[in-house]
C-alpha positions, -999 to +999 in steps of 0.1 A: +000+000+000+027+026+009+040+016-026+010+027-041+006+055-024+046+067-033+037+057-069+005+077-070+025+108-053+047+108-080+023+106-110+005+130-096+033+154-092+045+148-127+008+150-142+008+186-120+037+204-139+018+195-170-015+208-160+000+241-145+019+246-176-013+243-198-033+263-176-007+292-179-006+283-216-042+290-217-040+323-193-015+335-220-042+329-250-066+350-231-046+379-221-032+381-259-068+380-270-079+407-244-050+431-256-055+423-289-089+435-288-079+466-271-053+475-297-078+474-321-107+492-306-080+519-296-074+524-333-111+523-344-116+546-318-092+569-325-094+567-366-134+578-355-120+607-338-101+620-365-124+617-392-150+637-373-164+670-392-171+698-376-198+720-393-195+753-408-208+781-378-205+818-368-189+822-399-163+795-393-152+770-418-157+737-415-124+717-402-112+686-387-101+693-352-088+663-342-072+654-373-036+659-356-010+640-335-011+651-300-022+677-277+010+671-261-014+665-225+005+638-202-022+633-176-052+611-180-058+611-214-096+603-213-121+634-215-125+660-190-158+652-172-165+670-143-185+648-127-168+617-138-132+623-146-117+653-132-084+650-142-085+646-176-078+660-209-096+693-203-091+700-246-122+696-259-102+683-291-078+663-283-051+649-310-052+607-320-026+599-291-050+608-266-078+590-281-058+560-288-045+561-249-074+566-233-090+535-246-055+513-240-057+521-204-090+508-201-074+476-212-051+479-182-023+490-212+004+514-211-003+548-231+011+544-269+049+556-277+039+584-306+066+575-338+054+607-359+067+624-374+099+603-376+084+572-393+045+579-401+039+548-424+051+519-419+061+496-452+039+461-457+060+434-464+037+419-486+044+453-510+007+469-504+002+507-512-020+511-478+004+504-452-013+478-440+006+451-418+023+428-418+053+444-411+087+436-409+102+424-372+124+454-370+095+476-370+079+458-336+097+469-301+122+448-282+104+462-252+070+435-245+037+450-240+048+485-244+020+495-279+035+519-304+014+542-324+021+551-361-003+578-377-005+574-414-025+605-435-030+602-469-011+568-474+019+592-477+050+584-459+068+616-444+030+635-442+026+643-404+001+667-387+017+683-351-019+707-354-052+704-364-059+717-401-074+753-398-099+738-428-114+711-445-087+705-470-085+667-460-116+660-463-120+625-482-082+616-475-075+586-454-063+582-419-047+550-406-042+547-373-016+518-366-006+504-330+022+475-329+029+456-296+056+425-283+029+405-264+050+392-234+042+358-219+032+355-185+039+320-181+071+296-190+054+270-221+043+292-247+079+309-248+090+269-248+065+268-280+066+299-298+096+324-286+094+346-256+069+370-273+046+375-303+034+405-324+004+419-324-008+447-350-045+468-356-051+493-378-079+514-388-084+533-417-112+559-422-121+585-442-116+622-433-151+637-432-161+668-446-181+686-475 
């Protein structure tokens, strides 16, 4: 009997390792799925942002006000509410950065690492004229779970916005919002099975409104 018992103590321990290392396998799947959803409803988000119209008034022209980079605010980056967030971005329109940050913190993400206007449009490696992923290693950070935001207008490489337009002169040109991460692994078997992290990508293109 105490033979048994050893013997089942020890399959038991070895059947362990295996089940701990799937279950952190599994906890890895759903936190790459979770950011990868953020990523990407941080660029549709933002792309929304930027595409948004505001109507001739008072003699004003119509423009794009959010059609830019950054405000350059380093605080919250959500809204100013004053009931609900105090202490945030008290610009009524904030540039893509904010918008894109705001939503990644929700995801329990770091705020984006703005790349404009150094590199604005990253090349596909498949050759297409959009800028649309996948892109090359070298492009993703060493750095793991730190998001990097690229801001392509007008599928032009070297075309960056630091303000807001003062008119509608972009109207029916295309924004593409791009955010690249290194997913890190939380646990020690996917790194066994795939490297010690992966690359995730999501991009949003819309189309600057206006009339």
């Amino acid at each position: 009997m105490r033979g048994q018992r050893g013997q089942s103590s020890v399959e038991f321990g070895a059947s362990a390792i295996v089940l701990f290392l799937l279950l952190y396998g599994l906890i890895d799947l759903g936190r790459v799925f979770y950011f990868d959803v953020g990523l990407t409803g941080a660029t549709r988000e933002a792309a929304r942002q930027a595409s948004w119209f505001s109507v001739p008034n008072n003699g004003n022209a119509g423009s794009n006000p959010s059609l830019y980079d950054s405000d350059g605010w380093t605080q919250d980056p959500c809204p100013y509410e004053a009931n609900g967030n105090p202490n945030g971005d008290p610009n009524a329109f904030p540039g893509i950065k904010q918008a894109v940050d705001c939503n990644l913190n929700k995801y329990h993400l770091p705020s984006s690492i703005l790349e404009n206007p150094a590199t604005t449009c990253p090349d596909g490696t498949d050759g297409n004229a959009n800028h649309n992923p996948p892109y090359a290693d070298s492009v993703y950070p060493t750095t793991v779970d730190q998001p990097l935001l690229f801001i392509c207008y007008d599928n032009t490489p070297g075309l960056d916005l630091a303000t807001a337009p003062a008119d509608n002169s972009f109207k029916g040109q295309d924004v593409n919002v791009i955010l690249i991460m290194s997913f890190g692994f939380a646990g020690g078997f996917m790194p066994s099975v795939v490297g010690s992290s992966v690359h995730i990508v999501a991009n949003t293109h819309m189309v600057v409104g206006g009339y």
